[in-house]
C-alpha positions as CSV (number, residue, x, y, z in Angstrom):
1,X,204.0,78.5,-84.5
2,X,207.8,78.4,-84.2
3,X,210.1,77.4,-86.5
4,X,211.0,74.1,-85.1
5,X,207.6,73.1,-84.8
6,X,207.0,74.0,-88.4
7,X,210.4,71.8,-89.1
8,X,209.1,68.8,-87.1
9,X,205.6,68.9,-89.5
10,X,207.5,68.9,-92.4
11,X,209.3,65.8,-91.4
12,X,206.4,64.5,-90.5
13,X,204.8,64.4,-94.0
14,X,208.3,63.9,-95.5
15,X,208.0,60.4,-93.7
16,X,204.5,60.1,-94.8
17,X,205.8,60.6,-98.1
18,X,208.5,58.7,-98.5
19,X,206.3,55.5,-96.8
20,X,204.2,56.0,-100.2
21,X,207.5,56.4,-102.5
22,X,210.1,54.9,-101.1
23,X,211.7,54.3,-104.3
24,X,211.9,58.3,-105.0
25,X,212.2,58.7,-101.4
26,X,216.1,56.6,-101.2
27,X,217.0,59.1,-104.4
28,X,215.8,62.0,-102.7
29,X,217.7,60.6,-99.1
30,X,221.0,60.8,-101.2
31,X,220.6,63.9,-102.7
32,X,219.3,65.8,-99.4
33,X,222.5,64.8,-98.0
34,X,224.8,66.6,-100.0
35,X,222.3,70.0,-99.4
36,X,221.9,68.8,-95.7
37,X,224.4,71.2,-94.2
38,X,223.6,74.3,-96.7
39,X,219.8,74.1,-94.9
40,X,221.8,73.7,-92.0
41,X,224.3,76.9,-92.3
42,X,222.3,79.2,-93.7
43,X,218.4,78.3,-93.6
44,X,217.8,76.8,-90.5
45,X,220.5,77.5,-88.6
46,X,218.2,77.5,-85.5
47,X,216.7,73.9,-85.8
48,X,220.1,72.2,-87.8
49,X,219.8,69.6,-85.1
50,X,216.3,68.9,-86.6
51,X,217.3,69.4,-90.1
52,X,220.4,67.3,-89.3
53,X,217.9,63.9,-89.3
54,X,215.8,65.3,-92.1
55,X,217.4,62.2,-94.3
56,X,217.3,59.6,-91.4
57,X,213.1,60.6,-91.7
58,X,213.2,59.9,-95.5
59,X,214.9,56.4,-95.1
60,X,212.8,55.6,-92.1
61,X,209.5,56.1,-94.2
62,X,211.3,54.6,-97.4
63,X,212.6,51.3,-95.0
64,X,208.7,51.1,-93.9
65,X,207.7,51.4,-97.3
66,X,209.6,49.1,-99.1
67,X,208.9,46.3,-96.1
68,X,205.3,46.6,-96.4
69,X,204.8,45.0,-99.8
70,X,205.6,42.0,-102.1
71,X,209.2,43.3,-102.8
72,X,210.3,41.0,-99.8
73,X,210.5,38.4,-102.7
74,X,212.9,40.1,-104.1
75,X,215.9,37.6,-104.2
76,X,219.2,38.6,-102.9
77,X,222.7,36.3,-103.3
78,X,222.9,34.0,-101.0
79,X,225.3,35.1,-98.3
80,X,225.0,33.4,-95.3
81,X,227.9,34.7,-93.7
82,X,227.1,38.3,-94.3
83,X,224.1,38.3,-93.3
84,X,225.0,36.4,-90.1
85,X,227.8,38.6,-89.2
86,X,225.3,41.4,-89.6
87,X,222.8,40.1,-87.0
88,X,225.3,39.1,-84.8
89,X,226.8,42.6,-85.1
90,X,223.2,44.3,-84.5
91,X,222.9,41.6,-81.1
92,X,225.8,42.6,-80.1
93,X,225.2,46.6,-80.8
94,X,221.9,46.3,-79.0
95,X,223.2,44.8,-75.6
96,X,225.7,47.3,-75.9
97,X,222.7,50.0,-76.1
98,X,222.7,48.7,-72.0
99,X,226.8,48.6,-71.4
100,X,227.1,50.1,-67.6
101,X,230.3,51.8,-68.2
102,X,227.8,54.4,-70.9
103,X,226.8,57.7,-69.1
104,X,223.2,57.0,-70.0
105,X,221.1,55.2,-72.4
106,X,221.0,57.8,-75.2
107,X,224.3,57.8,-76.0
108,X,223.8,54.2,-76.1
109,X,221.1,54.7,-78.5
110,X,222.8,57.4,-80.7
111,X,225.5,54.7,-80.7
112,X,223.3,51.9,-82.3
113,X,222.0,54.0,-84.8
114,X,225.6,55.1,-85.5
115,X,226.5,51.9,-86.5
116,X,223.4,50.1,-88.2
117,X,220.9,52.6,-89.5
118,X,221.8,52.6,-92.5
119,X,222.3,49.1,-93.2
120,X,218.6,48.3,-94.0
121,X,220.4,50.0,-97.6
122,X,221.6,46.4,-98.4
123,X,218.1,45.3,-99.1
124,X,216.4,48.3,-100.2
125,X,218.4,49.7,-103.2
126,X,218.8,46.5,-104.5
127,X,214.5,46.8,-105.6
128,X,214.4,50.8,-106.3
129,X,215.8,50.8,-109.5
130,X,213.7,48.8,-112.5
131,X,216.7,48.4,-115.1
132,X,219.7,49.9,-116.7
133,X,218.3,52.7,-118.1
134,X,216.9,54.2,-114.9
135,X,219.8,53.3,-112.8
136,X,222.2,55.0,-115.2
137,X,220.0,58.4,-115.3
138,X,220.3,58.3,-111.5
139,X,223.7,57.9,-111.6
140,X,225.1,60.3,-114.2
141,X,223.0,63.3,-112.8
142,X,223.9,62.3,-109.2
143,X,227.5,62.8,-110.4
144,X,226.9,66.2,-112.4
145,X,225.6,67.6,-109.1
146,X,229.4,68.1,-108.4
147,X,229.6,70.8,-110.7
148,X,227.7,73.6,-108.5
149,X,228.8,72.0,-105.4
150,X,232.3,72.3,-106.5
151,X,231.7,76.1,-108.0
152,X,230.3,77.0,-104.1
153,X,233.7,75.7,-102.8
154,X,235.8,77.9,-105.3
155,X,233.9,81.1,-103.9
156,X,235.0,80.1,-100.3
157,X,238.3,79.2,-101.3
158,X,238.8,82.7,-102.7
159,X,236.4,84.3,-99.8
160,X,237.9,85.3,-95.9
161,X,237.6,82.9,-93.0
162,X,235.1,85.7,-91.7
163,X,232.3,85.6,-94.7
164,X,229.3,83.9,-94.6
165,X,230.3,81.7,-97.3
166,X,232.6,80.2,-94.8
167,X,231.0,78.6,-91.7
168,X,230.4,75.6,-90.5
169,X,226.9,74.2,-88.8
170,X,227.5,74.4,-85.1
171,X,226.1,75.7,-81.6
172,X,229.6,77.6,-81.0
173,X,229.0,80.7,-82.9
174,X,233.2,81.6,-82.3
175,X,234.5,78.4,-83.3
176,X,236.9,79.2,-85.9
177,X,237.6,78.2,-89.4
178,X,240.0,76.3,-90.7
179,X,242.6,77.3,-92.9
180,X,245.9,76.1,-94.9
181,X,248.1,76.6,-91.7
182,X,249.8,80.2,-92.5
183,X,247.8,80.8,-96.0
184,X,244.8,83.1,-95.6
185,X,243.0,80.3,-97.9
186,X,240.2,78.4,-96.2
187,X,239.8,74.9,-96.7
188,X,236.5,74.6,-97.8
189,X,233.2,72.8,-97.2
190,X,230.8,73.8,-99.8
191,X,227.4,72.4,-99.1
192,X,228.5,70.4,-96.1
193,X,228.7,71.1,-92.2
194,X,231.9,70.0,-92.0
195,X,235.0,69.4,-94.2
196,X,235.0,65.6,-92.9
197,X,231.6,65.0,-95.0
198,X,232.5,66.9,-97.9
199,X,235.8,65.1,-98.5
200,X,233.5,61.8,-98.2
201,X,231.3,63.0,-100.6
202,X,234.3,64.2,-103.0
203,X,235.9,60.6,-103.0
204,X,232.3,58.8,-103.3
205,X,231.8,60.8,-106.0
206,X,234.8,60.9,-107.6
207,X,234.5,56.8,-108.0
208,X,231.1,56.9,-109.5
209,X,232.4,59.2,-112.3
210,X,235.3,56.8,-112.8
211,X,233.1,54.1,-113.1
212,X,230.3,55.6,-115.3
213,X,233.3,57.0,-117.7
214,X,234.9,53.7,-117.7
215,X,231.5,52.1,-118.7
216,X,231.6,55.1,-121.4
217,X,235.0,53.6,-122.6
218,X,236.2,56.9,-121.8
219,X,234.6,58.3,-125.2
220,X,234.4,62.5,-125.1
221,X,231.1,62.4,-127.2
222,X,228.3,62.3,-124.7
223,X,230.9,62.9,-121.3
224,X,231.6,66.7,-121.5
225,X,230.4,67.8,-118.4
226,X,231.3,64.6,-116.6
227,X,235.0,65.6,-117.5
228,X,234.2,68.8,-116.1
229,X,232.5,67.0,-112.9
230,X,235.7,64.7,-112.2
231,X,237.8,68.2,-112.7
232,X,236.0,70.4,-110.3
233,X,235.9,67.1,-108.2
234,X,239.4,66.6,-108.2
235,X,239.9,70.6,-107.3
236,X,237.7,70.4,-104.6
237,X,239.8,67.9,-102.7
238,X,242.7,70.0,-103.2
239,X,240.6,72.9,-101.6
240,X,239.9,71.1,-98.8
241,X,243.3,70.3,-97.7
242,X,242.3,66.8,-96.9
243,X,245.1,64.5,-97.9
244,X,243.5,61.5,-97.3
245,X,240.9,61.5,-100.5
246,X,243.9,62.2,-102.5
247,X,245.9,59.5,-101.0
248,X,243.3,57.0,-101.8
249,X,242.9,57.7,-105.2
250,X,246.4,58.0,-105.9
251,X,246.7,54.4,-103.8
252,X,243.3,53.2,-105.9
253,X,244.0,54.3,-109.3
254,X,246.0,51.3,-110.5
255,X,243.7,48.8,-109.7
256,X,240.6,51.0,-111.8
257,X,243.2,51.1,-114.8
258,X,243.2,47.1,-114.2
259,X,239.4,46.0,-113.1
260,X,237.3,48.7,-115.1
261,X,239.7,49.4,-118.0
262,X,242.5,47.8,-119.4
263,X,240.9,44.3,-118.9
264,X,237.8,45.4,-120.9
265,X,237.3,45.0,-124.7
266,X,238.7,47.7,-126.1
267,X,240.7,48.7,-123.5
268,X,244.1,49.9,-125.1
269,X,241.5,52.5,-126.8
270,X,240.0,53.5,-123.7
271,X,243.4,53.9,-122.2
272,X,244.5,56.2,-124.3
273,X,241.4,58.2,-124.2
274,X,241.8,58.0,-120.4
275,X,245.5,59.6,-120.8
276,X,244.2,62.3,-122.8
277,X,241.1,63.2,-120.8
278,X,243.2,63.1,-117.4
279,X,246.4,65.4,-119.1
280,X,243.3,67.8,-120.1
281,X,241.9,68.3,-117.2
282,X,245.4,68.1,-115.1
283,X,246.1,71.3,-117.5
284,X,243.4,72.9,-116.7
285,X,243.8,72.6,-113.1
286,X,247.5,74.0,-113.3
287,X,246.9,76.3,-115.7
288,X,244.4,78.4,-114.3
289,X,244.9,80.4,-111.5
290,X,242.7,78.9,-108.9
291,X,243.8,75.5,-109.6
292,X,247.4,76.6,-109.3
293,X,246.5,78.3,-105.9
294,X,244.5,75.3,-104.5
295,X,247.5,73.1,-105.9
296,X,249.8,75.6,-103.9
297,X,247.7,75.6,-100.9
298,X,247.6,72.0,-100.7
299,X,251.2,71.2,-101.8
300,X,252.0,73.4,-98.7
301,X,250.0,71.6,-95.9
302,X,250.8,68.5,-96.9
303,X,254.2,69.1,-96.8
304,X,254.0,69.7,-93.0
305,X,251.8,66.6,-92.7
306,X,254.3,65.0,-89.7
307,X,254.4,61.5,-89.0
308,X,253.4,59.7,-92.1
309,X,254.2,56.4,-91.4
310,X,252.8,56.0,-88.1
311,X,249.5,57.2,-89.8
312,X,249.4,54.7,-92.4
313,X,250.2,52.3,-89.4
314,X,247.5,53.1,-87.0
315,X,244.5,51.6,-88.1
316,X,246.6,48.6,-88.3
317,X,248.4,49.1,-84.4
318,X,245.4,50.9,-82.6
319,X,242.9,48.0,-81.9
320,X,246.0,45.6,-81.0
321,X,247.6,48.1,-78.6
322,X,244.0,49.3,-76.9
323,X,243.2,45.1,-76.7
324,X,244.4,44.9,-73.0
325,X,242.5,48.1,-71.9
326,X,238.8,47.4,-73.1
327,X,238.3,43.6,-71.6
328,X,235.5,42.1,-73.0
329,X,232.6,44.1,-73.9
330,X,234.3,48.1,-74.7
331,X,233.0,50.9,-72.9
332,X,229.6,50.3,-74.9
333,X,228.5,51.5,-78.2
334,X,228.5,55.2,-79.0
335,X,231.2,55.9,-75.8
336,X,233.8,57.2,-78.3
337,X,230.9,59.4,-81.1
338,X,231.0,63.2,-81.4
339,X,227.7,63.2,-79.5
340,X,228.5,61.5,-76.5
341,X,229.7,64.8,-74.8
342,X,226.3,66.9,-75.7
343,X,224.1,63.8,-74.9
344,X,226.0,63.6,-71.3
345,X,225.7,67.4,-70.3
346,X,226.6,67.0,-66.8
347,X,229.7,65.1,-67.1
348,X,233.3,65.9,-67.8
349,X,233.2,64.9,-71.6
350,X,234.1,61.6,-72.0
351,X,235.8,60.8,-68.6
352,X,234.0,57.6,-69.2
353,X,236.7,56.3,-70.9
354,X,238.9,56.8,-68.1
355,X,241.9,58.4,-70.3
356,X,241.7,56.7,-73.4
357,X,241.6,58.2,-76.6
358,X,242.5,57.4,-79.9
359,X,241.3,59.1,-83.4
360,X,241.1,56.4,-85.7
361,X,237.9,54.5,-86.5
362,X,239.6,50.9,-85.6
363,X,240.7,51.9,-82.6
364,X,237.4,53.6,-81.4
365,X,235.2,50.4,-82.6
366,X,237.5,48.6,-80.2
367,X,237.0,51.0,-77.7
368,X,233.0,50.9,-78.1
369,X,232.1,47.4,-78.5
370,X,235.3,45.1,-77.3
371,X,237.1,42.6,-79.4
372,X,233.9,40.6,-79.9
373,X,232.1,43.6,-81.8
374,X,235.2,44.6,-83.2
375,X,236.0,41.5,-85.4
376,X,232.2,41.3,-86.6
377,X,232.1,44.8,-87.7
378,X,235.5,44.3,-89.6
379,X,235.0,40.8,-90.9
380,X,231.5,42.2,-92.7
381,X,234.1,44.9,-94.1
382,X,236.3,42.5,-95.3
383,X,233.8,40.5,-96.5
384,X,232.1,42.6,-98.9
385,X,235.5,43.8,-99.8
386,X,236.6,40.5,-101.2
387,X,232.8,39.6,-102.3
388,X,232.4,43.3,-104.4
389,X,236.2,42.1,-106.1
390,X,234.4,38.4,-107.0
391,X,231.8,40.0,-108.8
392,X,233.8,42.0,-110.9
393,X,235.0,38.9,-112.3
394,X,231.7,36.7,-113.3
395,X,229.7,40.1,-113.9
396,X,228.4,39.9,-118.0
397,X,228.2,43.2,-118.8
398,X,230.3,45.9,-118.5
399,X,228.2,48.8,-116.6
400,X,227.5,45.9,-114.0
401,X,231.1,45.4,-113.8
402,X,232.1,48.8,-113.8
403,X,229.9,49.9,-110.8
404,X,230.9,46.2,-109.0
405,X,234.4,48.0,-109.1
406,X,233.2,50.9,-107.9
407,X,232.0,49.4,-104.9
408,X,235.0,47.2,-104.3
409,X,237.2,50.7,-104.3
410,X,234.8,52.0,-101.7
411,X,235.0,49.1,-100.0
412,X,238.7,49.3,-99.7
413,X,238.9,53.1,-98.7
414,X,236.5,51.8,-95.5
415,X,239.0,49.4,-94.3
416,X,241.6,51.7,-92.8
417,X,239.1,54.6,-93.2
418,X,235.7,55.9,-91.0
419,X,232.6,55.0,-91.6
420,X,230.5,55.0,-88.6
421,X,231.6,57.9,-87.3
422,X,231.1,60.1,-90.5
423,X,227.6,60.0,-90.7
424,X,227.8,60.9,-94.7
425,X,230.8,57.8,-95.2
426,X,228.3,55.6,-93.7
427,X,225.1,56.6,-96.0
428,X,227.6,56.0,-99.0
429,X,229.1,52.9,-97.6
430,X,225.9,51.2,-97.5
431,X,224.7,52.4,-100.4
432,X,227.3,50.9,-102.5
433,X,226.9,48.0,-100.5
434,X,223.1,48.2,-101.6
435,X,224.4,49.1,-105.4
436,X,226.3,46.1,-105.5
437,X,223.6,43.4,-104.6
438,X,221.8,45.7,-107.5
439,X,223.7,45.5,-110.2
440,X,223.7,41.3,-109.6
441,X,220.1,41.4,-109.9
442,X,220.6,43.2,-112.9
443,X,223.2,41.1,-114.6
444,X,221.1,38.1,-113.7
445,X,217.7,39.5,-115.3
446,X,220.4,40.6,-118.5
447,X,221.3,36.6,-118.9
448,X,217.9,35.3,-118.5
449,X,216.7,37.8,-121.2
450,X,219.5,37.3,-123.1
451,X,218.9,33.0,-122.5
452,X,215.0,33.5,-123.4
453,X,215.7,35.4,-126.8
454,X,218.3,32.6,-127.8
455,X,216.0,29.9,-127.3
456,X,214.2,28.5,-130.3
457,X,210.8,28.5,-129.6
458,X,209.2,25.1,-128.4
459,X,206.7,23.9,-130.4
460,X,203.1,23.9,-128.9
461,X,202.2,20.9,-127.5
462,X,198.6,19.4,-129.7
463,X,195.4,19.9,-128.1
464,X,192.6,17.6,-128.1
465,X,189.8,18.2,-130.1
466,X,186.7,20.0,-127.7
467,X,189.2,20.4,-124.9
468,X,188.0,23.3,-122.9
469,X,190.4,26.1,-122.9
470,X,192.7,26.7,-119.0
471,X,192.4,29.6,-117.2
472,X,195.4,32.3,-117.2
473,X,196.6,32.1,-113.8
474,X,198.5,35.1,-113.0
């Protein structure tokens, strides 16, 4: 029996699996992804396209799973125009699947599911996590798996482009690596395929820590080794010579110190533990002699980053300048992915597009699905953006609010930044999305607790004598 066939059963009764525990199943979805392109590199590296949809299979059983049963009752905010925008989206994605300008109908396919897979998130999270307690544990050791992802990216760091250490998943067995322009350092991946996914995963995580430390109050008793997450964190995204995690945190930072700190009780304490944790681990990080070589590294390429401005302008200008080239309905959905080319093997890659190219995400939405598609896949951005920042206000409790604003800072990275085309931003995206609408529930079930307990207690109203007692009905 051949590996892919043993690959393809395994999937198999992962899906069976996750069907029966789907709450388990969305954990283990999230946690497969950052060890996705590991299995990919160096276990399978002969069925990575299989092991490349192991997660899809976990949160296809897990979808079934959690539709089958009473958690349908499950009572989400009522958002009308979300969820409106959404359908009209996934109308619009699906007659797209058919768009004649496509090559064929897979990469029509690929397209959809590019786009709305992981949106079924939104209603799932929101019932896999019982209380506080559970979603907290989740969270923090979520988080701490930074710590020997990050310790895998120091060895490639200080490791040739030519060891194993340092590869990427791909069919191209000579495609180089990449490394700081003339520095023999490579800018690493660690667990992932690709840098694109790891410097998603970096900034995802990066904002959970934040958030869990600022529900901490930023206290060092109990939050050791999530210091020592958020450092090796932080030195990853220098590793990986990506400037644009950096850029948003740098960009995002003052409106954490606002939302999640300084307007909290307490928070002129918390502040100033928050100065003193960050100058500790901003020490240790120039101190030491990899940090001051990834600092190095990084300073470099970044200093020959080019043309800054029209960077920050693009995801702005690109949909407005490719507006008189795509007419009404794009060049269909999936035209513009990374798979297109493989999924049309007999054409000249992407000659379907008849010239066009453009690299940001707003442009290639365009591109794909017209201006129609484009403004419903933006307005939902926008509004859970502005949603996700309403919440922070009425929230009760502080870890609600605290993981509200990590959502809303997510949010806002996915404005100007990818998320359908980075398979590993769109499982996060969604899953904050999903971690919002969860930690509503849970403020809501905190009040009525909270209401019950305050009550007085109503007196019981007298009984009749030789009344025959009711039946409990449950």
């Amino acid at each position: 029996m051949s590996l892919r066939v043993l690959v393809m059963l395994a999937g198999g009764a992962g899906a069976v699996w996750a069907f029966r525990r789907w709450r388990t199943a969305i954990q283990y979805a999230l946690l497969l992804m950052i060890f996705e392109g590991a299995i990919r590199k160096w276990v399978f590296p002969s069925a990575q396209d299989l092991v490349y949809f192991a997660k899809d299979v976990l949160l296809l059983g897990a979808y079934l799973g959690f539709f089958r049963g009473p958690r349908l009752r499950l009572r989400l905010p009522a958002l009308p125009a979300l969820y409106g925008a959404l359908a009209a989206g996934a109308l619009v994605g699906l007659l797209q699947v058919f768009n004649p300008a496509l090559p064929n109908l897979l990469v029509g396919i690929f397209g959809f599911k590019a786009y709305f897979y992981y949106v079924p998130l939104l209603f799932v999270v929101p019932a896999a996590f019982s209380d506080d307690a559970e979603l907290y544990r989740f969270l923090r050791r979520y988080t701490l798996i930074a710590i020997p992802v990050g310790l895998l990216a120091v060895a490639q760091f200080f490791s040739p482009a030519s060891s194993a250490l340092n590869t990427y998943a791909r069919s191209n067995e000579d495609a180089y690596v990449a490394t700081f322009g003339s520095s023999t350092y490579v800018r690493v991946t660690s667990t992932f395929s690709f840098i694109t996914g790891f410097t998603t995963y970096l900034l995802a995580t990066a904002i959970l820590i934040l958030a869990l430390l600022a529900a901490g109050r930023w206290r060092f008793r109990g939050h050791l080794l999530m210091f020592g997450a958020l450092g090796i964190t932080l030195l990853g995204m220098l590793m990986s010579g990506s400037r644009a995690p950096v850029a948003f945190l740098i960009v995002l930072f003052p409106l954490y110190w606002w939302l999640s700190v300084i307007r909290e009780r307490g928070g002129g304490a918390a502040f100033g533990r928050l100065l003193i944790a960050l100058s500790l681990v901003g020490l240790v990080l120039y101190s030491t002699a990899t940090g001051q070589k990834a600092i190095d590294a990084f300073l470099g390429r970044a200093a020959g980053g080019g043309d800054l401005p029209g960077r920050v302008a693009s995801p702005l200008l690109s949909p407005y300048l490719l507006l008189s080239e795509v007419g009404l309905l794009g060049f269909g959905i999936g035209s513009t992915h990374q798979t297109a080319a493989t999924l049309a093997p007999n054409l000249v890659p992407y000659s379907w597009l008849h010239g066009l190219n453009v690299e940001v995400e707003s442009g290639r939405v365009m591109l794909e699905l017209g201006p129609i598609g484009f403004i419903l896949i933006y307005f939902v951005r926008v509004y859970l953006a502005v949603f996700a920042f309403r919440q922070i206000m009425v929230l009760r409790t502080r870890f609600h609010r605290t993981l509200a604003t990590a959502a809303f800072l997510f949010f806002l990275t996915a404005l100007p930044g990818g998320v359908v085309f980075d398979v590993t931003s769109d499982l996060y995206y969604w899953f904050f999305t999903g971690l919002l609408m969860l930690v509503i529930r849970l403020d809501r079930e905190t009040a009525r607790k909270a209401g019950r307990a305050a009550a007085p207690p109503r007196p019981a109203a007298p009984r009749p004598l030789l009344e025959p007692a009711l039946p409990v009905v449950r």
